[in-house]
MIBA-412558 format. One record per residue: residue in three letters; x, y negated, z negated of N, C-alpha, C, O in turn; residue number from 0. Coordinates in steps of 0.1 Angstrom, whole numbers, plus 5000, padded with zeros to 4 digits. Layout:
- Ala, X, Y, Z, X, Y, Z, X, Y, Z, X, Y, Z, NUM;
...
END
This chain:
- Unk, 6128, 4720, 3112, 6140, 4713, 3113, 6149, 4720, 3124, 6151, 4732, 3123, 0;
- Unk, 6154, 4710, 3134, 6162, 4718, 3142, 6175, 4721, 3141, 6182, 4711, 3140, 1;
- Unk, 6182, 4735, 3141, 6195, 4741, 3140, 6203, 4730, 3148, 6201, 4725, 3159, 2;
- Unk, 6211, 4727, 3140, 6225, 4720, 3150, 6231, 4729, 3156, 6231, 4741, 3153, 3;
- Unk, 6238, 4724, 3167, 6236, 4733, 3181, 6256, 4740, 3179, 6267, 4735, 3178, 4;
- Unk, 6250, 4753, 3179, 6266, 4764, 3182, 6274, 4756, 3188, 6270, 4748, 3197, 5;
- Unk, 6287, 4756, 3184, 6300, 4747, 3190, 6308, 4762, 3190, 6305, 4772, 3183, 6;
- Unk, 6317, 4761, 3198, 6326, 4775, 3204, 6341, 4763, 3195, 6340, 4751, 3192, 7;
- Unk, 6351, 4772, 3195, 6362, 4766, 3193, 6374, 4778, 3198, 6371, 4789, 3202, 8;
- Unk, 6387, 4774, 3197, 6394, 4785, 3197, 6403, 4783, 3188, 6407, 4772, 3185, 9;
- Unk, 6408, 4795, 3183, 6411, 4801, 3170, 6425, 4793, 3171, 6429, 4790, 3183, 10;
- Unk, 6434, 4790, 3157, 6445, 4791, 3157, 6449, 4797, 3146, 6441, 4803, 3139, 11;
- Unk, 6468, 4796, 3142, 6471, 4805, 3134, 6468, 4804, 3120, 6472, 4812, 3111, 12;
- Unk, 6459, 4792, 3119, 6454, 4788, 3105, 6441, 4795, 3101, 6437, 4798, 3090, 13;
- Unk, 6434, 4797, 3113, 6421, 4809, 3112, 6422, 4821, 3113, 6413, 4827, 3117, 14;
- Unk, 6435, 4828, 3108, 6437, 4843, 3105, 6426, 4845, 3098, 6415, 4847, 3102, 15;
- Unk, 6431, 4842, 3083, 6421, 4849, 3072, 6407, 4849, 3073, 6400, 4859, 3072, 16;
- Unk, 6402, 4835, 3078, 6390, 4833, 3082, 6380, 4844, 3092, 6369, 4849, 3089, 17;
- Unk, 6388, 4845, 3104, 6384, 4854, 3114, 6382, 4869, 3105, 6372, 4875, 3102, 18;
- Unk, 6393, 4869, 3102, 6396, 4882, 3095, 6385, 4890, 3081, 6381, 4901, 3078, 19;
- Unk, 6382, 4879, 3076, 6372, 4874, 3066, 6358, 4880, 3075, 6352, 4891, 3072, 20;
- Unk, 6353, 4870, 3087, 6338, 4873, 3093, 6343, 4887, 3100, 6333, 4894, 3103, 21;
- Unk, 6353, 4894, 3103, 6354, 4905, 3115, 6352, 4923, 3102, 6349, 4934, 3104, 22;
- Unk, 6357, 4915, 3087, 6351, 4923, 3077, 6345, 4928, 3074, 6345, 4939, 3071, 23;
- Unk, 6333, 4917, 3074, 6319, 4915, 3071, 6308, 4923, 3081, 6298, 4929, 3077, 24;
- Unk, 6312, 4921, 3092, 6309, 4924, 3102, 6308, 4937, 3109, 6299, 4942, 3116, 25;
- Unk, 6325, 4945, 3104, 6328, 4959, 3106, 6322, 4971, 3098, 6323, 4983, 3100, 26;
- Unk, 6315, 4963, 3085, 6314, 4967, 3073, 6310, 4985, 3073, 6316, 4994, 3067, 27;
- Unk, 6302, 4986, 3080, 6291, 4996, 3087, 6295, 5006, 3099, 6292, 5018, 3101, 28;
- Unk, 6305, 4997, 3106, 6309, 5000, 3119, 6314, 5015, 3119, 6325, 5019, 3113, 29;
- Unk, 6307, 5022, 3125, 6310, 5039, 3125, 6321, 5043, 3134, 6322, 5054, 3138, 30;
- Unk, 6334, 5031, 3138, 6347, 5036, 3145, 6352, 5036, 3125, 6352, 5045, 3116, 31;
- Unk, 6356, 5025, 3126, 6362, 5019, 3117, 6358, 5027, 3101, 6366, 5030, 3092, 32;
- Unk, 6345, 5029, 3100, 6345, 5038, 3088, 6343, 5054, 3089, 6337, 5061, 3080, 33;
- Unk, 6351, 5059, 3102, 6354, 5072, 3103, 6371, 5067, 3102, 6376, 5073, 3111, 34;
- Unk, 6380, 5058, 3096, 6391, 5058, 3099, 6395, 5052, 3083, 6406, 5053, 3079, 35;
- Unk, 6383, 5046, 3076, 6384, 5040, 3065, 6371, 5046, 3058, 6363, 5039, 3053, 36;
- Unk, 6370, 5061, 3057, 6358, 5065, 3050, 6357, 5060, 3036, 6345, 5063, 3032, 37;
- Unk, 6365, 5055, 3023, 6359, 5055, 3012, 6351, 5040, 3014, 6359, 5031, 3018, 38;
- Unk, 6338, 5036, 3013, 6334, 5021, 3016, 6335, 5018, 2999, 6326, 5011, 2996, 39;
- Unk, 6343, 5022, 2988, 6349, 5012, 2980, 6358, 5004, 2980, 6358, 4994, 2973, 40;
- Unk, 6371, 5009, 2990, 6379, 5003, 2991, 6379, 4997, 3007, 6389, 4991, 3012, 41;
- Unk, 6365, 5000, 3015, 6368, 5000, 3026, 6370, 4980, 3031, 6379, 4976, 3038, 42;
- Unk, 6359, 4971, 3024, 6360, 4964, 3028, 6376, 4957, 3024, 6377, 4945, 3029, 43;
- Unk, 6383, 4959, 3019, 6396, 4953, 3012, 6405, 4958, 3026, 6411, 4950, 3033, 44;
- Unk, 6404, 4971, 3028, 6411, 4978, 3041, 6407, 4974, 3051, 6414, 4976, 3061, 45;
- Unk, 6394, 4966, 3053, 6390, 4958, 3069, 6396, 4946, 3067, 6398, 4941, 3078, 46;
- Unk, 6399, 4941, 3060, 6403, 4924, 3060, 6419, 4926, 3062, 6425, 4919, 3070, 47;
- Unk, 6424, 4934, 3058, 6435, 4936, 3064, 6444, 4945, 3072, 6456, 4946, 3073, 48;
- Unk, 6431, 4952, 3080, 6431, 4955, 3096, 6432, 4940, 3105, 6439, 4936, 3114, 49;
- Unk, 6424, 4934, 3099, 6421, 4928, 3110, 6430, 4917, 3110, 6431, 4911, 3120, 50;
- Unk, 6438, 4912, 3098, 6449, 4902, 3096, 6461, 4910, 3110, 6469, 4904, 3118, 51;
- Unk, 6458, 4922, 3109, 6471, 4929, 3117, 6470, 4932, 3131, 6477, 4935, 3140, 52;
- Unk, 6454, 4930, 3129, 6452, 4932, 3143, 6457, 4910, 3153, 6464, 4904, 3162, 53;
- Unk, 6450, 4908, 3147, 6457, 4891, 3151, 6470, 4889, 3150, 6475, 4879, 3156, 54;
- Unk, 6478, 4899, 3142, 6491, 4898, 3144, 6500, 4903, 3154, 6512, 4901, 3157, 55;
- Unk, 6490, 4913, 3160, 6494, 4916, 3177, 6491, 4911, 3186, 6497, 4915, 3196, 56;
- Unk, 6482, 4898, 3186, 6482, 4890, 3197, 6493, 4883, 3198, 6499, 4880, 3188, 57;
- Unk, 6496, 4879, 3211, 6502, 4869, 3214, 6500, 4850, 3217, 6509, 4842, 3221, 58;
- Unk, 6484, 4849, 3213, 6486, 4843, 3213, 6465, 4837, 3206, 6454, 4839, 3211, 59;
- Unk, 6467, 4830, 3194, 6452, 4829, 3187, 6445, 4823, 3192, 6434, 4824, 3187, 60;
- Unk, 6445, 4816, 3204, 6438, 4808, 3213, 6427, 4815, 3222, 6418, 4810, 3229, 61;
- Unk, 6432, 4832, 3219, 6423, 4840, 3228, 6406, 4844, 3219, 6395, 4847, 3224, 62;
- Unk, 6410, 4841, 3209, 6398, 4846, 3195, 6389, 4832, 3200, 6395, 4822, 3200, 63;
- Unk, 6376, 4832, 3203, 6371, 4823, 3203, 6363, 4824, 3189, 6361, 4835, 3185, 64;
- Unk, 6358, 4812, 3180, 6351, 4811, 3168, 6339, 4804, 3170, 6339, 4791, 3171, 65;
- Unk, 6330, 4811, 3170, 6314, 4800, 3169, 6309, 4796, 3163, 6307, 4806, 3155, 66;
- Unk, 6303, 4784, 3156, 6296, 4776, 3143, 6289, 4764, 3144, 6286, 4760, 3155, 67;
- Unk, 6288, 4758, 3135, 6279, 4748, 3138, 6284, 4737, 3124, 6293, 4738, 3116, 68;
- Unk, 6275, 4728, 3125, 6278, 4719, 3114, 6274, 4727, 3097, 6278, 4724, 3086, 69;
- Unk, 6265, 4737, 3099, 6261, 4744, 3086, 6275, 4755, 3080, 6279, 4760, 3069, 70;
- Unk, 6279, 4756, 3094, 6286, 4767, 3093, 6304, 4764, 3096, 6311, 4772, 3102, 71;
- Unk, 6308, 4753, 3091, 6322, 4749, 3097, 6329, 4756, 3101, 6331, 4755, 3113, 72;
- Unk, 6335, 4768, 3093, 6347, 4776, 3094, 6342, 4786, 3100, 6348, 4796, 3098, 73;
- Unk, 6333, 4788, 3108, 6327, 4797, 3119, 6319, 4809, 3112, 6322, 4814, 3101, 74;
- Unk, 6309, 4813, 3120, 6300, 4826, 3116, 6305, 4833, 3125, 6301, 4843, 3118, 75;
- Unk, 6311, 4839, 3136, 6311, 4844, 3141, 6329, 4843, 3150, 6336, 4833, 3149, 76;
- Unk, 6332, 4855, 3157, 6347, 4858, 3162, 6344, 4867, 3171, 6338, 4878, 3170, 77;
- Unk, 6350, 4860, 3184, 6352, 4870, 3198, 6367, 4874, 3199, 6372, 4867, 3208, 78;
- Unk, 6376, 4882, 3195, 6390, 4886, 3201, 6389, 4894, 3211, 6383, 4905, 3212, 79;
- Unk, 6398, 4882, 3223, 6401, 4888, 3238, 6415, 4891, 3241, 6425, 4889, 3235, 80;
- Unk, 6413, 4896, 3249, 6427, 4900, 3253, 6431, 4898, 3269, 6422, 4904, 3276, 81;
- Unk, 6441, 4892, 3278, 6442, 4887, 3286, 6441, 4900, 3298, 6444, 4911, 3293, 82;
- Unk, 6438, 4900, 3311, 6437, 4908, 3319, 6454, 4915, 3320, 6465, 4909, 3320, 83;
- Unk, 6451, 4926, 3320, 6467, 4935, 3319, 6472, 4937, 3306, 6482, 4944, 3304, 84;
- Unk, 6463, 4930, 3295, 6471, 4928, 3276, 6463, 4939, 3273, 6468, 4945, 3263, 85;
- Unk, 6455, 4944, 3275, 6449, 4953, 3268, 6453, 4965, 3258, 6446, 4970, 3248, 86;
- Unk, 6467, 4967, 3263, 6473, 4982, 3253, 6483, 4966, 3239, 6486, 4954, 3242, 87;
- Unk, 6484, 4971, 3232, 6488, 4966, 3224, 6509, 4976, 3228, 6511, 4988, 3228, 88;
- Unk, 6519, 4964, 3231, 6526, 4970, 3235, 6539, 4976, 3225, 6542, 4972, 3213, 89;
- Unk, 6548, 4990, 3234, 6553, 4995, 3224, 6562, 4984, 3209, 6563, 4985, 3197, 90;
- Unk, 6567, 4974, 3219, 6578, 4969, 3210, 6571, 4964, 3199, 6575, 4962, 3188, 91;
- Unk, 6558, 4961, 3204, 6548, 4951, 3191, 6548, 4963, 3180, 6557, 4964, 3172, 92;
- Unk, 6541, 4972, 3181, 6539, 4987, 3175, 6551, 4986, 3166, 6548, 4982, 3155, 93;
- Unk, 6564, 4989, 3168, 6570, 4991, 3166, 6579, 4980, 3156, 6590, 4983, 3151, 94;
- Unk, 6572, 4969, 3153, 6574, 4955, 3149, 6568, 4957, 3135, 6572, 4953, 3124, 95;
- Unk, 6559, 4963, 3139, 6548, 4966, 3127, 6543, 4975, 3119, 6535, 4975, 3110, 96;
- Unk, 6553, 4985, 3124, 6555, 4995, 3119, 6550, 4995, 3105, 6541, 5003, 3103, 97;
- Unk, 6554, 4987, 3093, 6559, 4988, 3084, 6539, 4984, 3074, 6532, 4988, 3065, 98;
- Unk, 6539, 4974, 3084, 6525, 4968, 3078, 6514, 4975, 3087, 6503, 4971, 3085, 99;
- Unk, 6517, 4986, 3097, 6504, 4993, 3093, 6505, 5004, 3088, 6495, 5011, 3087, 100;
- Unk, 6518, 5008, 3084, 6516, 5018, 3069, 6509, 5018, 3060, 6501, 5026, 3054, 101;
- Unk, 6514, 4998, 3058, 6507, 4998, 3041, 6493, 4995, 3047, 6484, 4999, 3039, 102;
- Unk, 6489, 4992, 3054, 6471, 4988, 3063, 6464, 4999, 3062, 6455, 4999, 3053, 103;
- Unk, 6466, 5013, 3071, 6465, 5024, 3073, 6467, 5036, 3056, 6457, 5040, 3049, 104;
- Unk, 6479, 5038, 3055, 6485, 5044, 3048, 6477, 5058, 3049, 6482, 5063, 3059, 105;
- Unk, 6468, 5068, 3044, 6468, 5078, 3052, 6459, 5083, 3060, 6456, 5095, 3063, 106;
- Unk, 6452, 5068, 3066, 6439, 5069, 3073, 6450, 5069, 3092, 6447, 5073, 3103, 107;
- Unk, 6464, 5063, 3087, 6471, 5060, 3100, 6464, 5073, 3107, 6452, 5071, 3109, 108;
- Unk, 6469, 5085, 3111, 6468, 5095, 3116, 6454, 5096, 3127, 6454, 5098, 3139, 109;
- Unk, 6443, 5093, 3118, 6429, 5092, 3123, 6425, 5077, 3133, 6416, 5076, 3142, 110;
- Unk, 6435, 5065, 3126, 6434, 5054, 3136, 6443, 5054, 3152, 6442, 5047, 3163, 111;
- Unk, 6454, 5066, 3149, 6463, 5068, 3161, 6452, 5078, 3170, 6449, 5075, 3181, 112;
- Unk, 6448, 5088, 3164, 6440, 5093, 3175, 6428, 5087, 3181, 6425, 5089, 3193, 113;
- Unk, 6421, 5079, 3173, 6407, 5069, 3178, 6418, 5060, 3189, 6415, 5063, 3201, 114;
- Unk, 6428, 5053, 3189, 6437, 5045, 3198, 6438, 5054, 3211, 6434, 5049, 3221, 115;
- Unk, 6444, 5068, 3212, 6447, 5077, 3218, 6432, 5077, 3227, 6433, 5076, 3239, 116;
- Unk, 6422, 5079, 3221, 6411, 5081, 3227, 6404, 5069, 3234, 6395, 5073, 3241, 117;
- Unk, 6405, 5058, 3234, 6405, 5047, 3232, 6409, 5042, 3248, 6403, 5036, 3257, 118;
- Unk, 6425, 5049, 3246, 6434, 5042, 3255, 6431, 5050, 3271, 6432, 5045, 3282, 119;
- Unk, 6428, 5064, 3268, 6428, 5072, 3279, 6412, 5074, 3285, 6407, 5085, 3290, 120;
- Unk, 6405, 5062, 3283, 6394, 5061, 3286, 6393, 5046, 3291, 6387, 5042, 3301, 121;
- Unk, 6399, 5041, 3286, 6398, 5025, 3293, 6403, 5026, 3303, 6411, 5034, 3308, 122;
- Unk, 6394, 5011, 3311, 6394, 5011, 3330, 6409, 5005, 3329, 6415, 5002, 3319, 123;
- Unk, 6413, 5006, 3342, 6428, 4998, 3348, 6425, 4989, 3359, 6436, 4984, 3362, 124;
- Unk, 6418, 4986, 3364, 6412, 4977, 3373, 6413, 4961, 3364, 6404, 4959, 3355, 125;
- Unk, 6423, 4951, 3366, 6427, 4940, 3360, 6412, 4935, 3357, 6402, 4934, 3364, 126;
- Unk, 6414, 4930, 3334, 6399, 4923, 3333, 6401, 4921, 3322, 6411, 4924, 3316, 127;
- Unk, 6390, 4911, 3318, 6395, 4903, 3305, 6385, 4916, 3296, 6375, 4922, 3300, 128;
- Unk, 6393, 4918, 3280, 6391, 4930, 3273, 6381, 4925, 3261, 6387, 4916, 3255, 129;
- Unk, 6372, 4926, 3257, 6367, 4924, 3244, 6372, 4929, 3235, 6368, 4940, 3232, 130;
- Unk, 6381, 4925, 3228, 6388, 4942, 3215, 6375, 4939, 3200, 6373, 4948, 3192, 131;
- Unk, 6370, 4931, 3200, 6364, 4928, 3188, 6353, 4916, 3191, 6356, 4905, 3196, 132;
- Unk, 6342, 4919, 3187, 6335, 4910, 3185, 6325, 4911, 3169, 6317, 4920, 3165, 133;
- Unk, 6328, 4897, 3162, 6320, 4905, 3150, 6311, 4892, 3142, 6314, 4881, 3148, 134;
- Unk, 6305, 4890, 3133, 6294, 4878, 3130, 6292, 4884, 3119, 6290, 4896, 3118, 135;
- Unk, 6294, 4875, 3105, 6289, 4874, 3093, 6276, 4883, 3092, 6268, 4882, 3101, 136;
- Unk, 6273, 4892, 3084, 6259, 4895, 3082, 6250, 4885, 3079, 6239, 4885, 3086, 137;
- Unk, 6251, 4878, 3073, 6243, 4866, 3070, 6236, 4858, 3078, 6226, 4853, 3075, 138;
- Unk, 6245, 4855, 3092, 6242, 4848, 3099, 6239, 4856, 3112, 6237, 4850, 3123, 139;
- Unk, 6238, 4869, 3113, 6238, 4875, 3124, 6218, 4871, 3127, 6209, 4867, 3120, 140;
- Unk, 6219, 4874, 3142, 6206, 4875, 3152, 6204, 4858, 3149, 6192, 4855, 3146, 141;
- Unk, 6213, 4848, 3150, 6207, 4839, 3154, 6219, 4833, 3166, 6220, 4821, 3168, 142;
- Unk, 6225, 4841, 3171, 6236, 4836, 3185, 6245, 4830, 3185, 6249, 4823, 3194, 143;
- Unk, 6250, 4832, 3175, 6264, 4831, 3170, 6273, 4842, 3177, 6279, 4839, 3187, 144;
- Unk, 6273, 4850, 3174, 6279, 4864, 3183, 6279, 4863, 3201, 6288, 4863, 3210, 145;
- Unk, 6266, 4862, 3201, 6266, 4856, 3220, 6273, 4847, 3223, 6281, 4847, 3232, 146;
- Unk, 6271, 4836, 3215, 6277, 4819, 3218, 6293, 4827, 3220, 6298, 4825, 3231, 147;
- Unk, 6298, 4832, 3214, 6314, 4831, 3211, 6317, 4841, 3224, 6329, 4841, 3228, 148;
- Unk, 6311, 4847, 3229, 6313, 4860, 3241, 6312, 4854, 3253, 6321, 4856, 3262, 149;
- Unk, 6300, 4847, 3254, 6296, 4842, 3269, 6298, 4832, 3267, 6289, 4824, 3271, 150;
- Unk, 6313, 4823, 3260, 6325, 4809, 3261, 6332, 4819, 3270, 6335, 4816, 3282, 151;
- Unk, 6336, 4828, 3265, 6346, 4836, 3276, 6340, 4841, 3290, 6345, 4839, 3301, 152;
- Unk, 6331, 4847, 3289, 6325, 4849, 3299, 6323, 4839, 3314, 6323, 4843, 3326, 153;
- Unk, 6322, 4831, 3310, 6318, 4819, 3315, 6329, 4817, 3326, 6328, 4814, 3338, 154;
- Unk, 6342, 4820, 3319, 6355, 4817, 3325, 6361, 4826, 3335, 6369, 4825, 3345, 155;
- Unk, 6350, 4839, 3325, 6358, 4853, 3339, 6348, 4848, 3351, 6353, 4847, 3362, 156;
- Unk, 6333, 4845, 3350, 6329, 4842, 3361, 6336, 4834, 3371, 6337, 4836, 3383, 157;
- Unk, 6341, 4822, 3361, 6346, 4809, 3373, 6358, 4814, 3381, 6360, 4810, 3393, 158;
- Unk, 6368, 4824, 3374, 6374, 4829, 3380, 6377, 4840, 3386, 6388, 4843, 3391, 159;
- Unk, 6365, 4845, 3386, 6361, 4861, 3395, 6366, 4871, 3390, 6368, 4881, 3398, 160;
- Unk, 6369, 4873, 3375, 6371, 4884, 3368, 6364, 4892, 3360, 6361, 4886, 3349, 161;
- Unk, 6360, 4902, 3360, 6355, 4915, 3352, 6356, 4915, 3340, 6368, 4911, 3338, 162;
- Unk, 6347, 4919, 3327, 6353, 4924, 3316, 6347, 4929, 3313, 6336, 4927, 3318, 163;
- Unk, 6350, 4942, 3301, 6353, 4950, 3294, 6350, 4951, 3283, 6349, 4940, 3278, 164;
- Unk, 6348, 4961, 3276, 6345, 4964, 3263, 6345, 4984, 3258, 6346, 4994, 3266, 165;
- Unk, 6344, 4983, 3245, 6339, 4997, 3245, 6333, 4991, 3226, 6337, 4982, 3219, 166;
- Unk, 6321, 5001, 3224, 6315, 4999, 3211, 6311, 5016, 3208, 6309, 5025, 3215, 167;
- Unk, 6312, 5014, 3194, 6306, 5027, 3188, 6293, 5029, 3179, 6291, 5040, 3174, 168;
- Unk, 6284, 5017, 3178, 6273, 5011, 3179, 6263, 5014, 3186, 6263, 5008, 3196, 169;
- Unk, 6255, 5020, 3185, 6245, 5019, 3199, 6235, 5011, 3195, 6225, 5018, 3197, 170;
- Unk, 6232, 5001, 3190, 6224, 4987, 3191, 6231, 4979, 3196, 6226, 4969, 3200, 171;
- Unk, 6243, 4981, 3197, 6250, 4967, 3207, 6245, 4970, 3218, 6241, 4960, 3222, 172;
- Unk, 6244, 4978, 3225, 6243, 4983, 3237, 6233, 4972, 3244, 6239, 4963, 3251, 173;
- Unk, 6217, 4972, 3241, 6214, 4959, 3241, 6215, 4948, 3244, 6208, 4942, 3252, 174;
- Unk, 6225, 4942, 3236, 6231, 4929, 3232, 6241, 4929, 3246, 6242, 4920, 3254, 175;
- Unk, 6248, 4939, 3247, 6260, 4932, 3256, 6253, 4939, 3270, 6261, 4939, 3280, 176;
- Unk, 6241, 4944, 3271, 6234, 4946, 3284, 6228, 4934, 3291, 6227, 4933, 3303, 177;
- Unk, 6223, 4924, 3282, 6216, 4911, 3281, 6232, 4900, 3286, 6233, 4888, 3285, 178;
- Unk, 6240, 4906, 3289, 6251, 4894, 3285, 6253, 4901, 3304, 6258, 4892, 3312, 179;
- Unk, 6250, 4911, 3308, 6255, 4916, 3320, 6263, 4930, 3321, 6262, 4936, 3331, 180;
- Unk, 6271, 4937, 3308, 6275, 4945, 3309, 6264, 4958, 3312, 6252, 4958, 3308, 181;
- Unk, 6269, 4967, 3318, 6268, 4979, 3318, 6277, 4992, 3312, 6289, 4994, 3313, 182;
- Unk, 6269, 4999, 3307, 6275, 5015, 3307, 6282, 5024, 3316, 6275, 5030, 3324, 183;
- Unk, 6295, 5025, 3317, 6303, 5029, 3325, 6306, 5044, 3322, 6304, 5052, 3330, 184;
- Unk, 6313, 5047, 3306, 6315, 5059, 3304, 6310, 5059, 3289, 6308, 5049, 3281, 185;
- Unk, 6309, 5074, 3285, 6305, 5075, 3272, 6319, 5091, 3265, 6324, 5100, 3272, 186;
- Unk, 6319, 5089, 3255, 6333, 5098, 3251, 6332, 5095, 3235, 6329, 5085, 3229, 187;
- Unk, 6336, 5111, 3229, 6333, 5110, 3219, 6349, 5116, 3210, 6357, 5122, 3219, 188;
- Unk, 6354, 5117, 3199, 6363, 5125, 3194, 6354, 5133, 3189, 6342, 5132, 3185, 189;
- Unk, 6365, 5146, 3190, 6357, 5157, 3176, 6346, 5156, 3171, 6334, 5159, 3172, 190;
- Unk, 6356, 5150, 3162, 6352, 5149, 3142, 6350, 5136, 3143, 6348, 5132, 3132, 191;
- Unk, 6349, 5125, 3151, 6346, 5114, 3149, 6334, 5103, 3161, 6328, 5109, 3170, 192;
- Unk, 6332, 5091, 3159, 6322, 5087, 3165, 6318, 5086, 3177, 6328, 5085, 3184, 193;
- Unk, 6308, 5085, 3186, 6309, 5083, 3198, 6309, 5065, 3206, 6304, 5054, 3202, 194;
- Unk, 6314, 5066, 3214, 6321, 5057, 3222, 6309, 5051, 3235, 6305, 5061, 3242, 195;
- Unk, 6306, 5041, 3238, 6302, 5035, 3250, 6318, 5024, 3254, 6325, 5016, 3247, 196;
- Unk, 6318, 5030, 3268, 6326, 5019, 3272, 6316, 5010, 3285, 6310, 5014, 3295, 197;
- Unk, 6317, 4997, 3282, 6310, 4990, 3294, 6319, 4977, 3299, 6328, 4970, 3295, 198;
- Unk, 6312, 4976, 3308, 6315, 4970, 3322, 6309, 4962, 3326, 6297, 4964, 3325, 199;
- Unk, 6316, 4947, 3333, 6307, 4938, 3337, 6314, 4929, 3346, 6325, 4923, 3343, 200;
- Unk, 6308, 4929, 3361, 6315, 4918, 3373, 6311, 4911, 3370, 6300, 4911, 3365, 201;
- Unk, 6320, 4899, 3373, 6317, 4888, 3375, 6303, 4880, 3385, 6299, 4882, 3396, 202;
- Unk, 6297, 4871, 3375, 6286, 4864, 3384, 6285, 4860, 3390, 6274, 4857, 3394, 203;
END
């Protein structure tokens, strides 16, 4: 029986939870994220609402692309981008939010400001569209859900002759977004914490 065919959509402010929901699922493992949320009892409760807060720094939900199909309505999969030059999350937002990433954080904050710190002083400055997150249900991962929702964007930096970006702490992604065009640019690690690929990819 043949799969009904990936449809891309873009996110609105009604697909917080949802996004937030698959980018949980998704991070579950993720060796940035659980050097910043080490107990994995409470960790997945603490990714779902990372990531509500992280959508609460965009400007605008349109950038989150959602992939799915008729099996899959409310999407398997979430690409959040960030527009060329958006990439730092800015002070006034920070500062907006103060309050909700206490309670998000609370005493993991300290260890997510330095992964940011490291983060920040490693990313390129050459104008480009940023991948901040890409993540897919476990359930439904390795059947291209995750690609579909990446190379909708992609598509666009080609038509319009722009570069993008990423960094992962993963090294099976590496693969995946090698296949997409990116390359390995820099590699950086913290201390006490995980190591980093940042990659790169011109336009086709």
């Amino acid at each position: 029986m043949q799969r009904p065919p990936i449809q891309i959509r873009s996110a609105s402010l009604d697909d917080r939870a949802r996004v937030a929901a698959i980018m949980a699922d998704a991070f579950a493992d993720d060796p940035a994220l659980s050097f910043i949320f080490p107990d994995a009892g409470t960790r997945p409760e603490r990714l779902r609402r990372f990531f509500m807060l992280i959508q609460r720094t965009e400007n605008d939900p349109a950038l989150t692309n959602i992939a799915g199909d008729a099996d899959t309505a409310t999407g398997a999969a979430a690409a959040i981008w960030r527009r060329p030059g958006e990439w730092q999350t800015p002070t006034l937002t920070m500062l907006r939010l103060a309050l909700p990433m206490l309670t998000t954080f609370g005493g993991a904050l300290s260890r997510a400001l330095r992964l940011q710190s490291l983060l920040e002083s490693h990313h390129p400055r050459t104008p480009h569209w940023y991948l901040a997150f890409l993540g897919c249900e476990r359930q439904f991962q390795g059947k291209g859900y995750g690609g579909a929702a990446v190379r909708a964007r992609l598509a666009q930096c080609d038509a319009a002759g722009l570069p993008a970006a990423l960094e992962t702490a993963t090294e099976s992604n590496l693969a995946i977004y090698t296949a997409m065009g990116f390359r390995i640019t820099d590699t950086f690690k913290l201390a006490d914490g995980p190591q980093f690929w940042g990659m790169w990819r011109d336009p086709a």
